[in-house]
N, C-alpha and C positions, 0 to 999 in steps of 0.2 A: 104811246109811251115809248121812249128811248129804250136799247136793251139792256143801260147800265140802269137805268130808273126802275125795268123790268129786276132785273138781278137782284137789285136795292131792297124792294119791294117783298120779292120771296124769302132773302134773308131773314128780313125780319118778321114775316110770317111764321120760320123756323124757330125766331128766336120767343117767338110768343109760345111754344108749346114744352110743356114739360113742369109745368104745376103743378105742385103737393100741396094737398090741404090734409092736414093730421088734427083730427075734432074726437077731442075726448077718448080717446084711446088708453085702454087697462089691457094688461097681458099677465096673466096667472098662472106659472108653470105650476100642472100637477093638482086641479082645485076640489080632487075630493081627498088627498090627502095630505102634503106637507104646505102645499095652498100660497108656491110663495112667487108675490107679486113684484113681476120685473119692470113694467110701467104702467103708471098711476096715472091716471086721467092726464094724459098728454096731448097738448093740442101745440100746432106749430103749421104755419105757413109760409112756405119756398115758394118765392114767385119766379118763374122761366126765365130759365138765361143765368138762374144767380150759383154761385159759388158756395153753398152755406155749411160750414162745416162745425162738426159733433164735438163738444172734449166732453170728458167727464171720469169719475175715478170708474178704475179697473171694477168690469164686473156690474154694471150699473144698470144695465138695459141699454147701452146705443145698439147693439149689435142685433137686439133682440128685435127692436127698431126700426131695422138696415131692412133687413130679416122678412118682416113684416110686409113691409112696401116691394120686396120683391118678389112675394110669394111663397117664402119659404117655411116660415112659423103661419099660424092664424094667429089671431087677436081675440078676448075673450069679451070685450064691448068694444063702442064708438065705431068709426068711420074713418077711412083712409082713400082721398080721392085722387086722381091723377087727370086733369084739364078738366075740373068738373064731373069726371068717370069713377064710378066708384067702385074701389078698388075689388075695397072690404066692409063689412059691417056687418047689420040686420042682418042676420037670413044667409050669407055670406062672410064667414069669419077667415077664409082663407081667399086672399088674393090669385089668380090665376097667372103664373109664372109668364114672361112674354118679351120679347126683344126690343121693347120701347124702354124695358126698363131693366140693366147690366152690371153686372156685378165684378169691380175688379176684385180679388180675394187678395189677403195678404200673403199667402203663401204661392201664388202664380198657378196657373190652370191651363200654361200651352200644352201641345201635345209634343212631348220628347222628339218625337221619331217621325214628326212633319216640319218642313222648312218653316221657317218665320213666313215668308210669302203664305205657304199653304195652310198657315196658321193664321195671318189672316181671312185668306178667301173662304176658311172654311163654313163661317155660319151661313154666306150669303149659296155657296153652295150647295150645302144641305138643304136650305129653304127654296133654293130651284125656283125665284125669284127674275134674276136676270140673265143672260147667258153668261156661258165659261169665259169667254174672251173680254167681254165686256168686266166681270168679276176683277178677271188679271188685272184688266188696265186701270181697274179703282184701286186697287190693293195697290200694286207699283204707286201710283199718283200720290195716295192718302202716307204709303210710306216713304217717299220722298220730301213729304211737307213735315212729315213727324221726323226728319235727319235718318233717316231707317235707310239711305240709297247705299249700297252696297252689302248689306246684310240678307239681303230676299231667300238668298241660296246659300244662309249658313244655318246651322241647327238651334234649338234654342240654348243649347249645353255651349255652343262655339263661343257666344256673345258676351258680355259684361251682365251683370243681373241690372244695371240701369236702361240699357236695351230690350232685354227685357222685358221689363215694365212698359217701357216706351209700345213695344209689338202688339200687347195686353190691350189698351189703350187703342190703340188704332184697330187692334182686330173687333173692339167692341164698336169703336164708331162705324165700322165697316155695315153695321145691322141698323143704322139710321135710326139711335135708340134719341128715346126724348128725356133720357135720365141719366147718366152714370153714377153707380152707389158702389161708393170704396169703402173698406175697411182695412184701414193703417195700409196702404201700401207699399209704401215706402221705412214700416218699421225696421227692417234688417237690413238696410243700406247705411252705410257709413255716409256723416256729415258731410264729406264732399261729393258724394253721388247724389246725396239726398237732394244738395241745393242745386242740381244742375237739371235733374229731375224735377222739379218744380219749377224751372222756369221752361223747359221741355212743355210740363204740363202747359201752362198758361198761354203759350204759343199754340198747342193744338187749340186750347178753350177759345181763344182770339177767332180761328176761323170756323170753330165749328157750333160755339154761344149754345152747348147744352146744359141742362140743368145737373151740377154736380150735389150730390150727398155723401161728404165727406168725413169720416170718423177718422180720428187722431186725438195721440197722447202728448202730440210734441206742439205746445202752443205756438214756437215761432213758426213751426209749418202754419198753425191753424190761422194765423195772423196775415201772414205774409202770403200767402194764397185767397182769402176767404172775401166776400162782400158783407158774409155775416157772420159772426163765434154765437153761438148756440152752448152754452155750461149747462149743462144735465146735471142734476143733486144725483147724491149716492143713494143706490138702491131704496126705492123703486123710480124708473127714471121720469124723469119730467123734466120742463126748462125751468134754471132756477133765475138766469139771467141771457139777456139778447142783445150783443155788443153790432151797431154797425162801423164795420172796419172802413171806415172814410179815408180811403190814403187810397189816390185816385189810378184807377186801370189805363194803359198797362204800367207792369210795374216789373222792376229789376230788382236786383238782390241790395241797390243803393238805400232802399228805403228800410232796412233794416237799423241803421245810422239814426234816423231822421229821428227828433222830438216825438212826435206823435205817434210813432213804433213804438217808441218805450213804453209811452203814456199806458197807451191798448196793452201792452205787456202785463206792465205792473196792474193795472185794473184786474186783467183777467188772471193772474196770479192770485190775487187778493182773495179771488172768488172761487176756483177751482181748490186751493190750499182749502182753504173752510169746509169744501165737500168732503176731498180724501181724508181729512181728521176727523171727520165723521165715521168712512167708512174703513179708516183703518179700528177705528172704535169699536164697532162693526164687527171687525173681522174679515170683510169680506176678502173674498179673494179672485183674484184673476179671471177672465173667464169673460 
């Protein structure tokens, strides 16, 4: 076999890995006493490599969700597998936290007072995985491919909060995770960071085809990024509807324009709108 056949070959071996299957899944904060249930028999399946991202009104369970798959809530039934491995369930209600599967947070998680550079290297460091030098030179490499080449040596405070994000992002690929699971990342970026951040993202997704879990409020993100929009009904969450975004990879900010952007727009409006009049009925709130 060729070494580009060879290459070829491993790629997509990569790209096969990083499967959610979410089978009946209930999460019940608090159930011997106010007993209130943030998802209701949820089942959903992300197949590797795809894009699939979360909306649903504030407060609903996606976060609870996110959450779950990364270890950090348990689950009070069902099962949550990752490539057939399973996570959660039976006998196992809380998932084991793990660096296959990374969490970008919405309010950012560098470390102040380490360079972006050493904010990358640092997971693969701690885990004493590969050597120092070797580290360096992936961190440099990965931050060069993410536009990060002359920021290595400034602080996180020095940079734009779209850099940022951008560091977040490669610092987590740096841990060869088979998941990335975001919550609203890009909330507090203004409309023009947001959309250059999102094509930022899609350029890293292009070489590096991991499995995203993607929560957001802002449907044009969830569109203009996504392979799949997932609408969660309001509290307790589950899927009320499963749009495939057919508007073909890669993609630029052109196809925001296009017919069939609207189309998926207005659809998914139609249908989100019905949940949040629900759950402003509801009451609920943020969260």
């Amino acid at each position: 076999m060729s070494a580009v056949l060879q290459r070829s070959a491993m790629s997509e071996k990569v790209a096969l890995q990083g499967a959610i299957r979410i089978e009946d899944v209930v999460k019940i904060y608090d159930p011997e006493g106010a007993a209130v249930m943030a998802v209701d028999h949820c089942s959903l399946d992300i197949p590797a490599g795809e894009i699939c991202m979360i909306v649903g009104p504030s407060g609903c369970g996606k976060t609870t969700l996110l959450n779950a798959i990364a270890g950090f809530h348990s689950i009070t039934s069902g099962k949550i597998y990752l490539d057939d491995k399973l996570l959660c369930g039976p006998g196992k209600p809380m998932a084991e936290p793990g660096s296959d599967r990374i969490v970008v947070f919405q309010n950012g998680a560098l470390f102040p007072w380490k360079t972006n550079l050493e904010n990358v290297a640092f997971g693969p460091l701690m885990q004493g995985k590969m050597g120092k030098k070797e580290i360096y030179e992936k961190a440099r490499s990965m931050m060069a491919d993410a536009g990060l080449s002359g920021t290595e040596h400034n602080y996180p405070g020095e940079v734009s909060s779209g850099l940022r994000r951008r560091v977040e992002i490669v610092r987590a690929l740096m841990n060869n995770p088979k998941v990335l699971l975001f919550d609203e990342p890009y909330r507090a970026l203004d409309s023009l960071t947001k959309s250059v951040m999102h094509e930022a993202l899609l350029e890293i997704y292009y070489k590096n085809k991991v499995t995203i879990f993607f929560i957001t409020h802002d449907l044009e993100e969830a569109i203009f990024l996504g392979h799949r929009l997932v609408i969660m009904t309001s509290r307790p969450c589950k899927p009320k509807k499963i749009l495939d975004i057919d508007i073909p990879h890669p993609r630029d900010y052109s196809v925001l324009t296009s017919p069939r952007f609207r189309e998926l727009m207005d659809e998914t409006i139609e249908v989100v709108h019905e949940e949040a009049k629900k759950a402003f009925a509801a009451g609920e709130k943020e969260g």
